[in-house]
N, C-alpha and C positions, 0 to 999 in steps of 0.2 A: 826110827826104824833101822834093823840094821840089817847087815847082807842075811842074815841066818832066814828071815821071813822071805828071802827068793832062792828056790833049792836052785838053779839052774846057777847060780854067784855060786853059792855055799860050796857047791860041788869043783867050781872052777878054782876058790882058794883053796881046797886041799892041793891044789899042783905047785902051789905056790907058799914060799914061806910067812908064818900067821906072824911075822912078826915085822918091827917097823925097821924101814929101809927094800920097801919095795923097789923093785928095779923097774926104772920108767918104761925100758922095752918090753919087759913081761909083760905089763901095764896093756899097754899099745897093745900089743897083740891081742891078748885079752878081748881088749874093746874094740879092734879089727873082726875077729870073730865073729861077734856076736852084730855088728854092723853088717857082713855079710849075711846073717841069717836074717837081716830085717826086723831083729826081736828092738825094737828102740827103747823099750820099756826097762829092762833087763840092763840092757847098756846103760842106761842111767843110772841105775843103783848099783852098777857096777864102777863105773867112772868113781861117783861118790866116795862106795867103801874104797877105792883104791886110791884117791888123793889123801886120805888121811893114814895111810900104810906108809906114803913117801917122804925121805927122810927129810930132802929140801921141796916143796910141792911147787913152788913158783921156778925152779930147775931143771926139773923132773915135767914140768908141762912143756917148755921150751924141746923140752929133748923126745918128747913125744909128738910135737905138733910139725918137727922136723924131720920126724921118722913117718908121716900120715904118708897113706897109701893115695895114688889118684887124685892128688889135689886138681881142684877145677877154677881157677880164677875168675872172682867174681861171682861163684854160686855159693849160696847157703846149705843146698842138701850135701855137704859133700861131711867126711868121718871129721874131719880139724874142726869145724865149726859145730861141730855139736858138741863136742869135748869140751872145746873154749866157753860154750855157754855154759854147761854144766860146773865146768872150771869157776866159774862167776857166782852162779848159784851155792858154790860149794863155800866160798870162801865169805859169803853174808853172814855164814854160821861158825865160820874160824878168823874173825875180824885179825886175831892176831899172827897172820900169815902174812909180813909185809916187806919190803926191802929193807925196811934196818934190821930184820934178823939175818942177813946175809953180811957180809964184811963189804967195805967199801972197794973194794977189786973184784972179790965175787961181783955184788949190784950192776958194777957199769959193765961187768963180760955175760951177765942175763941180759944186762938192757940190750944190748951190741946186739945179743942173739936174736932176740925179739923181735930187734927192731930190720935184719935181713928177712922176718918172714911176710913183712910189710908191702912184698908185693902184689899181696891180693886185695882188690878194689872194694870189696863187699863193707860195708859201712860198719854191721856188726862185727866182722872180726878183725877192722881194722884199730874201729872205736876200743873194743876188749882189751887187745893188744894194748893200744896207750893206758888203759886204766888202769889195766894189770898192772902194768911194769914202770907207769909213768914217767913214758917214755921221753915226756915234753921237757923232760929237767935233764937231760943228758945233754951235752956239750953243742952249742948250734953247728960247731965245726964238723961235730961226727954226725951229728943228723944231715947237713949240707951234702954232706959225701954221698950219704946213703939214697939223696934224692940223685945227686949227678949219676950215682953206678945206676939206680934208673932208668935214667936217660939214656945212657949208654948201653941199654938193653932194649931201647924203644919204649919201653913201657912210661911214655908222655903221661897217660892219665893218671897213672898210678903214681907216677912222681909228682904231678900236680893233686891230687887227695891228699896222699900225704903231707904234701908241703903246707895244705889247707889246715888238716888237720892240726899238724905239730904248730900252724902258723909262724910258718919260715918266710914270708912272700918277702919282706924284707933285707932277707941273706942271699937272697935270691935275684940272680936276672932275669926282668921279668921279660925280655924279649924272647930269651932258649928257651923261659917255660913257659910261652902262648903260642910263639910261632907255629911248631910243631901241632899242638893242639887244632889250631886255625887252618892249618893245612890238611889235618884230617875230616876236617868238617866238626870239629868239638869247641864253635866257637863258644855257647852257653858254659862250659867248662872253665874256658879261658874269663871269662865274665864271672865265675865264681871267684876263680884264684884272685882278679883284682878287687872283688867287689868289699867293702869296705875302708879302704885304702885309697885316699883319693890322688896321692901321685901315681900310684900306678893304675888306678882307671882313667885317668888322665894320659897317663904312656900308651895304654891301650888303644883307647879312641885314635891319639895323634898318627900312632902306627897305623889303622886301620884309613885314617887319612890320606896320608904316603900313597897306600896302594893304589891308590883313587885319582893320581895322576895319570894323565896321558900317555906318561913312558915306561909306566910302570910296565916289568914281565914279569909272571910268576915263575917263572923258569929259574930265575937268578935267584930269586929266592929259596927254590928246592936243592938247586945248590951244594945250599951250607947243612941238607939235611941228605945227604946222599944214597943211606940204608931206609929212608922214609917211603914205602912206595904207596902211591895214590891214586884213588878212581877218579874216571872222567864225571863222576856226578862231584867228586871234591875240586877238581879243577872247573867246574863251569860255575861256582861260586862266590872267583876272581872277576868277573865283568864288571865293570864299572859299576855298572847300576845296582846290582845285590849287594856291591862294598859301599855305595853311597848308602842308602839303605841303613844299611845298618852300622856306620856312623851316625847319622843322626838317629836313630832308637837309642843308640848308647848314649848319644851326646845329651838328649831328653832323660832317661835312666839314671846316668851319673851325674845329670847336674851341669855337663861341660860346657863352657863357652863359645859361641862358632867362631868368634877367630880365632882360635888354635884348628879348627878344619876347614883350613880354606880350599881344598881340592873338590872336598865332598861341597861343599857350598857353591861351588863356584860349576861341578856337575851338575846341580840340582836347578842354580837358575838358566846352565844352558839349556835341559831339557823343559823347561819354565818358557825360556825364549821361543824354542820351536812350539810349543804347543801354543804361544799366543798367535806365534806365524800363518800354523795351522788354521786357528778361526777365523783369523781376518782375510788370508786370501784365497783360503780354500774352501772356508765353508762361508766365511762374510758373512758372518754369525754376530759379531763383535763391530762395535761401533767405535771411528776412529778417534774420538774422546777417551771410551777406554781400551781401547788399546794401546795408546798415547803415554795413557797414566801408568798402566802394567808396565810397557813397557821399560818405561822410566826407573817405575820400582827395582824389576828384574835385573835391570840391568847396572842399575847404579854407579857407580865409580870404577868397575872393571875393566880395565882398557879390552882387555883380550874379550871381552861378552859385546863390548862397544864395537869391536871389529868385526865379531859375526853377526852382529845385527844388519851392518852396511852390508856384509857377504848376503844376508838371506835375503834383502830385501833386492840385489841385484838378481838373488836367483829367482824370483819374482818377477822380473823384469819392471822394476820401478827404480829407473833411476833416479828421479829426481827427488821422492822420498828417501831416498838410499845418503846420494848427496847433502838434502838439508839434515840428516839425523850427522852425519859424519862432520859437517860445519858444526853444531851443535856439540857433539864432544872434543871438536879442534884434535880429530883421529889426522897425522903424517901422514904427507903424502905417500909417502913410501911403503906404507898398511894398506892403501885403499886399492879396490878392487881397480879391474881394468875396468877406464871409463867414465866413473865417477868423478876421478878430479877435472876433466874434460867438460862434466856436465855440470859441475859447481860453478866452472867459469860461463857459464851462457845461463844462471840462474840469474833474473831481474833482482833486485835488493827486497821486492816486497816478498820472495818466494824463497828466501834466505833462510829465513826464522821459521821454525817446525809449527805450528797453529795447533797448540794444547789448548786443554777443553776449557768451553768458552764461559763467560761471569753467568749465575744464576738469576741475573735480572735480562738476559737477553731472548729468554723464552718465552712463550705466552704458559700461564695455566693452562689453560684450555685447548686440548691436543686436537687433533684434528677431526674431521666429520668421519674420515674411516677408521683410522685408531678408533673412536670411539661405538663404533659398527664392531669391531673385531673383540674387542679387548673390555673387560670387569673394568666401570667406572665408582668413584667413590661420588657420593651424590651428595658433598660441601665444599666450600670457596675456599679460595686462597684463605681470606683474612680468616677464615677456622683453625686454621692449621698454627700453631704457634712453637719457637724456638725456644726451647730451655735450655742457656747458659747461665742462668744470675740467681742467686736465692731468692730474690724477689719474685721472678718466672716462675720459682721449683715451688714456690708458696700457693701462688694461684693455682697450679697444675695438683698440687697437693690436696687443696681445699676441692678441688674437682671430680679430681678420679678416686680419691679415698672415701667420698661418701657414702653413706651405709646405705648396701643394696645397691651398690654401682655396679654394669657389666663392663670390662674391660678388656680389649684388644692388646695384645701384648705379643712386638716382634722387635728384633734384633739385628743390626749391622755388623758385619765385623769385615777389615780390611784380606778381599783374596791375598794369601804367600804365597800359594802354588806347591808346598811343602817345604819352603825355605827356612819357615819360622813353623817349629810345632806348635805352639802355645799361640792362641789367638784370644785378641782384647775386642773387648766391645768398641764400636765408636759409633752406635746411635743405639738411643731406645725406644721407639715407639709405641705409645699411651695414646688407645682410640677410646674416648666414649663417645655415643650418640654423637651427632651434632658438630663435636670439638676432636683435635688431634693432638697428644704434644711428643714433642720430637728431643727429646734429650739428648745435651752435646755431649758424650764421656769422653771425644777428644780435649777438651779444655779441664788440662789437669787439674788445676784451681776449684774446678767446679765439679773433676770428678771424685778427687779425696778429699772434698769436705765433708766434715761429719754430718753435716743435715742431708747429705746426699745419701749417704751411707743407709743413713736412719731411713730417710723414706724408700732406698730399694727394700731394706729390710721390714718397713709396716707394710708395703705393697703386697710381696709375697707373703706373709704371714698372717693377712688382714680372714678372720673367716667369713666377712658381713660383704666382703666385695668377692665377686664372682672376675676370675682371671681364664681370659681367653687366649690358649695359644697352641702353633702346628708342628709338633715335632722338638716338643724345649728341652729336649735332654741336649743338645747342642747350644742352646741359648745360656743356659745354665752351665755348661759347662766355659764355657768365654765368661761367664760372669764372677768363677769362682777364680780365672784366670786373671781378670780384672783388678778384683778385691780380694787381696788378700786376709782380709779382714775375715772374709766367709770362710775362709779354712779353718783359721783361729779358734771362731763363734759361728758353728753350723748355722745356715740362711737358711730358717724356718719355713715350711713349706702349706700352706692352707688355702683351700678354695681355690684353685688349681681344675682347671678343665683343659685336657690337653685332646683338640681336635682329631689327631692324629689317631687316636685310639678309634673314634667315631667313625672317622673314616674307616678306616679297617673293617669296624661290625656293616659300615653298608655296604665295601665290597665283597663283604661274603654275602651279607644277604641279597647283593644284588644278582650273584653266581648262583645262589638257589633256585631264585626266583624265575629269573630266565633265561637263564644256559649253565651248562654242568662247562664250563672250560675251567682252566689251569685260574686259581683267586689272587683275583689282584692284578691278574697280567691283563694289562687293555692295549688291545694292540688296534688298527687298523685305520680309521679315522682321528680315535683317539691315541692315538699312538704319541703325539707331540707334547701332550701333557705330562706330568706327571705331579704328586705331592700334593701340595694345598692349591697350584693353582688346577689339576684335575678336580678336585674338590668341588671347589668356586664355579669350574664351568659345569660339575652334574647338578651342583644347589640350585645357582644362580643363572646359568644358562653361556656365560663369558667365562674364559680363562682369564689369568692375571696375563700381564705382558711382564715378560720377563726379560727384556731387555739391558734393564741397569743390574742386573742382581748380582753382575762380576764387576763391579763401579769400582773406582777407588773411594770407600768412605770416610777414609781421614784426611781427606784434600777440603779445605775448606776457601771459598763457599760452596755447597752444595747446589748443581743444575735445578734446574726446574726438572728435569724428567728424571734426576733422583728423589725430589721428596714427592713427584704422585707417585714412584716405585715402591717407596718407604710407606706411605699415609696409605696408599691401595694393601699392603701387606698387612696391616694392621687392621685398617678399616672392615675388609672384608669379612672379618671371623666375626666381627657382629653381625651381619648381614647375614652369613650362613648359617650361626646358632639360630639368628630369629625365626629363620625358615624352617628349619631343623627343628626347633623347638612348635610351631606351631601344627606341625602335621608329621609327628617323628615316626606313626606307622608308614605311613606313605614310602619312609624309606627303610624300613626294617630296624626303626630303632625301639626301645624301651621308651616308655612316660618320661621316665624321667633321667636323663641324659647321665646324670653326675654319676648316673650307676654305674656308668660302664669304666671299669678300671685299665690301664693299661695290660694287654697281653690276655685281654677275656678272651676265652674257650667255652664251648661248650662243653656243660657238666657232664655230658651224658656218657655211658661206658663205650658204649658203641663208636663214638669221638675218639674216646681215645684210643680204642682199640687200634681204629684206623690208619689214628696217627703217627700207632709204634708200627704198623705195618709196612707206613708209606719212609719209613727212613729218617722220619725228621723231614718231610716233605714242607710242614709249614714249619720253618724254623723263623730265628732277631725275625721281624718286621718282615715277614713274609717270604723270605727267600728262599729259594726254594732250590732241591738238588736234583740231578737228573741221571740216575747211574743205574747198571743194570742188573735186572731183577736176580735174586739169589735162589726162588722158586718157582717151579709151574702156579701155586698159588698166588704170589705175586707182583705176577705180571699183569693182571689186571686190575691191583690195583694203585701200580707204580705209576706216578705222576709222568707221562708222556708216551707212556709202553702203546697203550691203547686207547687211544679219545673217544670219549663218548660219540655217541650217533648224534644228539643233538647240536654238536658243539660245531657252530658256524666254521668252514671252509675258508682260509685264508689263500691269496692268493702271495708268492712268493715278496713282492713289491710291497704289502702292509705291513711286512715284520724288517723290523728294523734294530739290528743289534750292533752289538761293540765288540769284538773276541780279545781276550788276553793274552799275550804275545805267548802264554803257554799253547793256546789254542790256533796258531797260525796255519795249522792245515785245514781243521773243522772251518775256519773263515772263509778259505779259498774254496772249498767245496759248496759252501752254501751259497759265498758270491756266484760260481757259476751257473746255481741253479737261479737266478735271478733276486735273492735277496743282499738285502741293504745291510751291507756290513761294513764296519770299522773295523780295522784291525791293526792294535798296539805294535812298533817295531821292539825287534830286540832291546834297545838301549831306552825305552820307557818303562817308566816308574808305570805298578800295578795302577795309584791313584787315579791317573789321568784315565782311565776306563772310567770310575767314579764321575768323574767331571764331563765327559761325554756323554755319560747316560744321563746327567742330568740337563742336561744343558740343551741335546736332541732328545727325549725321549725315550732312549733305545734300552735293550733291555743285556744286559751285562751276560756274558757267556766266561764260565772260569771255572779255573780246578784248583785242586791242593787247597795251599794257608791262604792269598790271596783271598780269600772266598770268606773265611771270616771277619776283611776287615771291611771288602765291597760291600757284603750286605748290608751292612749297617748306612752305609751313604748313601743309598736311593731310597726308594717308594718302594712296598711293600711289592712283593714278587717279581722285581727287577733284578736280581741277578740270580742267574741259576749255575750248578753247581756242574762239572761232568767226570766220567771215570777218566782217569791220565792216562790207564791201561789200555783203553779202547781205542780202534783203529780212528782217524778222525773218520774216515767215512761210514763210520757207524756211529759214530758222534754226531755226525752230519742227521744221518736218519733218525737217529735219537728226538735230536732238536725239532726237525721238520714234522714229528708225531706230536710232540709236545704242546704244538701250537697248530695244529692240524693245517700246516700249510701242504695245500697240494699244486706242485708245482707241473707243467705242463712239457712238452718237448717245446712250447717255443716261449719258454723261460731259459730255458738253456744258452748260456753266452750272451743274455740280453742287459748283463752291464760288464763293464770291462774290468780285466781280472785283475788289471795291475793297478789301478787306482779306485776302483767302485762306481764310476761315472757310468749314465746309463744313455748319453748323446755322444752318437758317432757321426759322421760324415761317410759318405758310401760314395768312392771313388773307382771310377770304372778303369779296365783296364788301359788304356788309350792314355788317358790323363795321369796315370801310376807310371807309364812308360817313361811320359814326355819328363815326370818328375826328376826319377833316377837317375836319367839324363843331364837334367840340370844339374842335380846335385852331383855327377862325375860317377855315379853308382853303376852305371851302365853304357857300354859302349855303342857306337851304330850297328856294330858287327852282332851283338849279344841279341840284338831284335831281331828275332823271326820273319821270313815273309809269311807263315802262318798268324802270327800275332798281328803285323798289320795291316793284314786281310780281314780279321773279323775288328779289328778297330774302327777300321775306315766306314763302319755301321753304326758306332758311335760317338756321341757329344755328351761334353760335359752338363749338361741340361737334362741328359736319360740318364735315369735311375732305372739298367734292367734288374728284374730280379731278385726283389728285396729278400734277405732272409727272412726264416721263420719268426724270427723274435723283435720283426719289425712295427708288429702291433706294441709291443712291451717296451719301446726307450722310445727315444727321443732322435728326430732327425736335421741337423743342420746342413743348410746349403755348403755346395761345392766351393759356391763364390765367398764366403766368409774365409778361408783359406785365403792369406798374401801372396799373391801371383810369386813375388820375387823373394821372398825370404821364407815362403812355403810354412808361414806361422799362424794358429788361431788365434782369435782376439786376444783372450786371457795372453800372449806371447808365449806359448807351449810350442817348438819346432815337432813335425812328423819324424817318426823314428824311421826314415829311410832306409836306413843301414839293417834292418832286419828286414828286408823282404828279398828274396834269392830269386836273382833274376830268371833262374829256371822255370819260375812259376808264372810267369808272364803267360805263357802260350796255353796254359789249362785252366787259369783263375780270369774267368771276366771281372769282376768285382769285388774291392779292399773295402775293407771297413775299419775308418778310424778313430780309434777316441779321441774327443776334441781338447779333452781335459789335461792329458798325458804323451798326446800324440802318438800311443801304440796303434801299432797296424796289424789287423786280422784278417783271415781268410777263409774258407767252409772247408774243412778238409775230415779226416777220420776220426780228430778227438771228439766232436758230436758226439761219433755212434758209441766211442769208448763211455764217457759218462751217460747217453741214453742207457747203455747195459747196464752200466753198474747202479743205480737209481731206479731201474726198475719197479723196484717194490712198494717207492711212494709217489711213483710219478703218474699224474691222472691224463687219462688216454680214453678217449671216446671208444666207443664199440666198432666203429670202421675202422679203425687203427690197430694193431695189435702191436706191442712192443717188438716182435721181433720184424714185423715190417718196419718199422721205422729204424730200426737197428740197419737191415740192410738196404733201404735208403740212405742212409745218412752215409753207409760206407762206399756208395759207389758217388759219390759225391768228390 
């Protein structure tokens, strides 16, 4: 085709001369023209005829691309990148346009040229640029330069593409071309420039290590970059914990070693240490066996982790566990807390030695008459139960569970890290049939890479004549592939495979159908403390599992007695609940026949799915669910928490029980004041440990942003919900409190304490608050009123005048549990004295204190503040009107 078939060209070369050696500016101009009129059709066939009018065409592009009007760095619609492309196009059909028709001084002062317009990021007309001019054969010294002048322009990215591109990373320091990057929040960037190159993802990591120390400032670091300027969303990135973080993603990613990060290692098991802290003396969740054994793990050979073990456990107020751990690592006297070595010397010799968890013969089978009242029994003996270590064991267990038409139980151990270790190995397996149990060692190396071992994980799961029961094995499988390497090699065939967990799923929707429209999957109130297969177990079977050992140490051998009924109950029970399942599967809204239901089944219907593009991704992974606001008047009803159905049972603020994400610490505080049961993450915890709370209590995960992708996948099916980051929290608050139609009351309000979540105070009248102050030096004879000791002199520590409102809602501990002389509750918690302003003596009859945290409160104006602002979900009887109780509260 040539220009004559477009008048709108034909017309524009009569201005110009028809013969060869067009001028690259005429050129441009030209093709500027007709860009400005938007005709892009025209400009093409104009581009075309005029690359073959130019005398040098790969000269003549340089000199036009340099002459382009507007450039936009980094966009495609701009005049140079349509040129360039054209340019590319044009030269398929003049192959013979190349740098050896240029002389060798000509070549390298195009490449030169070419390679200055290199500032622009855009992939196509960076990638062009090199292919045109091939630029990657030009001198590395001059290419070097051209990244430094770069840099020396700020433009970090673009001197890191380029350096990608021409792959310089080796001429290059990789610390000037990441820092920068890193500093801007372009870590994935910086993760390109090293990726490949395993010294310098290796440099990477170690650097990202460094920052992860204690002393680390970022201050010192911007420094050396002083024309760099940066947002307070790229400086809150430096916190310990997003840089531990994301060391270990990278150290997993690249392959790295953890001892080249010992910072980031060495953060992750102290935050490891507090949160075991946390269960054992806070919530006493955690049995001193294993906490014993974590602790051990976590802490291992680090003197400085060994030191704030003894520190937490004096802040505890346990000395003498504090002492025996500190004997135990032979911690200098000169480390130890105040006190400690005091109480080393007055330990007897029997109370010397720390009491790790005890031999597996010192327990009975048979748990107790109320254990067995509460708690899913497996209904076979000890001698059923049998240990496979020895090919001889693995033969019989073999000849057992592979029989054709066997139903099999099938659960998994793997030793807690806490996130210290990403990759986690199996170390038990549990094989239930009928009748028999068998418990596979995969700690005994010997016996776990033997090849018969191999072979029979591999006939088990591949067998299609044995029917495999298991809850949730996309985590089982996944430590197994961790395990064996082998399964990576040669994929581990997958057949006759029933994964409960699906099951579960279709009966908590059909359960929601059936009789009540609430939020699927979310089971709050009674059932609030289950969750996963042991919820399961207690709606088949009528019992939960006990879930006590399930944070065991499993690679400690020998295994407790109350580890393997933990183990043989895990396994056991999935036949128990198929059978049931299986014999009455309408009863619970299943299909005939079970194996139908595949993972992630929906309803076919259009109507479904309409729904479910309406509801946002409402049922997203395993149920979880988001909770953000509506974008229409349409909606709003029908976004998951806007508006609850009528039917949907009435919570009271004390059934719901959640966790908040240290992103969410104002939505936390707002809902603790309304009286529910909240956890909430500090700044310096890892996202996971919300994961490990929800499952551990039940509670249901509250989160925003990324975080949100990785929680859902760690709980039970509509345990973590998602919220907007934009939203105020006390419209998150309301959010939440619709979602789960909790109606909270006025004397919910303040009925757990704000600063630890405890819902037992002690109610100390003013008389007794006096005589405290007193003691403690907070107040002088003079600072007491003879109005205050006028109306004391009416009270005893034995009256309780005037309980607050929210005295039906918590818990009340006596006066007299309070230490006369050290003014301590039992736990060893001192009253926070020193916040109550002696001013208030003469108008406060009555303090109220948490016995948890020793904070101390009083009834003053922030009632009626949050009665105001709460108004719109707070349920108030018909004698009540919110604004009476607003100005109640305020003459208070």
């Amino acid at each position: 085709v040539t220009a004559a078939d477009h008048p709108a060209v034909t017309e524009m070369s009569h201005t110009t001369p028809e013969t060869v050696g067009l001028d690259p500016a005429v050129l441009r101009d030209e093709l500027f023209e007709l860009w400005n009129r938007k005709d892009l059709q025209t400009l093409r066939w104009a581009a075309l005829h005029g690359f073959s009018k130019l005398s040098e065409p790969l000269e003549g592009l340089v000199t036009i691309l340099e002459g382009c009007p507007g450039k936009q760095k980094g966009r495609s619609h701009t005049l140079g990148h349509h040129i360039l492309n054209e340019f590319q196009s044009w030269m398929t059909e003049h192959p013979q346009v190349t740098l050896s028709s240029l002389s060798e001084q000509q070549a390298v002062t195009v490449q030169r040229r070419a390679l200055s317009l290199l500032a622009d990021t855009h992939p196509s007309f960076v990638d062009g640029l090199i292919n045109i001019y091939r630029l990657n054969t030009l001198d590395p010294a001059i290419l070097r330069l051209n990244v430094v002048s770069l840099q020396a322009l700020n433009c970090y990215k673009e001197a890191a593409v380029l350096s990608i591109k021409l792959q310089l990373q080796k001429e290059l320091n990789m610390e000037e071309m990441c820092i920068p990057l890193i500093l801007q929040n372009k870590l994935p960037m910086a993760e390109s420039y090293v990726m490949g190159h395993n010294h310098l993802e290796q440099q990477l990591v170690t650097l990202l290590d460094s920052w992860c120390h204690p002393n680390f400032i970022v201050e010192d670091i911007c420094k050396q970059f002083p024309r760099l300027s940066l947002s307070k969303q790229s400086m809150s990135q430096f916190q310990a914990k997003m840089l531990t973080k994301q060391v270990f993603r990278l150290m997993e990613k690249f392959n790295i070693d953890q001892g080249l990060c010992p910072n980031a290692l060495h953060k992750r098991r102290l935050d490891s240490l507090r949160f075991l802290m946390y269960k054992r003396f806070m919530e006493k969740s955690m049995t001193e066996e294993n906490w014993s054994d974590h602790v051990e793990y976590v802490v291992a050979d680090d003197l400085e982790l060994q030191i704030h073990l003894v520190e937490m456990l004096v802040k505890y107020s346990d000395f003498q566990k504090a002492s025996q751990w500190s004997l135990r690592y032979n911690i200098p006297r000169n480390r130890l807390p105040y006190g400690v070595w005091e109480t080393q010397q007055s330990l007897p010799p029997d109370l010397q030695q720390i009491r790790l968890s005890g031999s597996a013969q010192t327990e009975d089978w048979k748990p107790s008459q109320s254990h067995c009242q509460r708690f899913y029994q497996v209904p076979i003996t000890k001698d059923k139960v049998h240990f496979v270590d020895t090919l001889e064991a693995l033969q019989r267990c073999r000849n057992i569970v592979l029989k054709e038409g066997a139903i099999v139980g099938v659960d998994m151990e793997w030793q807690p890290t806490f996130g210290c270790i990403s990759i986690q190995k199996v170390a038990l397996i549990q094989l239930a049939v009928f009748d028999e149990v068998f418990l596979l060692d995969i700690c005994e190396n010997r016996f776990c890479q033997h090849p018969d071992t191999i072979s029979f994980i591999r006939s088990l799961f591949s067998g299609k004549n044995v029917l495999k029961l298991g809850y949730g094995m996309s985590g089982d499988l996944k430590c197994l592939l961790a395990t064996w390497h082998q399964f990576l090699e040669e994929p581990l065939k997958m057949d006759g495979v029933l994964d409960l967990l699906n099951i579960h799923q279709k009966i908590q929707r059909s359960k929601v159908k059936r009789t009540q429209n609430r939020p699927k999957g979310v089971l709050v109130g009674e059932d609030s403390a289950e969750k996963g297969l042991s919820l399961l177990v207690q709606q088949v079977l009528g019992r939960p599992l006990d879930k006590t050992e399930q944070m065991s140490n499993w690679e400690k051998r020998p295994l407790r007695i109350s580890q393997i009924r933990y183990a043989v109950a895990d396994a056991y029970c999935l036949l128990d609940v198929y059978s049931v399942l299986s014999s009455n599967p309408a009863y619970f809204g299943l299909p005939a026949d079970l194996r139908s239901i595949s993972s992630g089944q929906s309803e076919k219907s259009g109507d479904k799915k309409h729904k479910e593009k309406q509801t946002h991704g409402r049922e997203e992974c395993q149920g979880a669910q988001r909770v953000s606001p509506p974008r229409s008047d349409t909606e709003k009803g029908l976004l998951c928490g806007e508006k609850p159905s009528e039917e949907t049972p009435p919570l009271a603020p004390q059934q719901l029980r959640v966790v908040c994400d240290n992103m969410l610490q104002g939505l936390g505080r707002y809902l603790r004041c309304l009286g529910v049961d909240v956890v909430m993450l500090e700044n310096t915890d890892d996202h996971r440990l919300a994961a490990k709370l929800a499952q551990a209590e039940g509670r249901v995960i509250l989160t925003c942003g990324q975080p949100f992708q990785s929680l859902r996948s760690q709980v039970g099916e509509g345990r973590c919900l998602s919220l907007d980051c934009s939203e105020k929290a006390k419209d998150q608050a309301v959010r939440v409190l619709r979602h789960f139609n909790v109606q909270p009351t006025p004397s919910d309000i303040f009925s757990r304490c704000q600063a630890c979540n405890s819902d037992q105070y002690v109610a100390v009248p003013r008389k007794d608050m006096t005589k405290m102050l007193k003691q403690k030096g907070f107040l002088q004879d003079q600072d007491s009123t003879d109005h205050t000791q006028q109306q004391d002199e009416e009270m005893t520590p034995s009256v309780t005048p005037d309980l607050p409102r929210y005295s039906l809602q918590c818990q009340w501990a006596p006066l007299s549990d309070l230490d006369p002389d050290t003014l301590t509750f039992p736990g060893g918690v001192a009253m926070q004295l020193h916040t109550v302003p002696p001013a208030l003596l003469p108008r406060i009859p009555l303090f109220y204190v948490c016995t948890r945290c020793g904070k101390v409160f009083w009834e003053g104006s922030h009632f009626g503040r949050v009665l105001s602002m709460f108004q719109e979900v707070l349920h108030i009887t018909d004698s009540e009107s919110a604004a009476a109780a607003v100005t109640a509260a305020q003459q208070n």
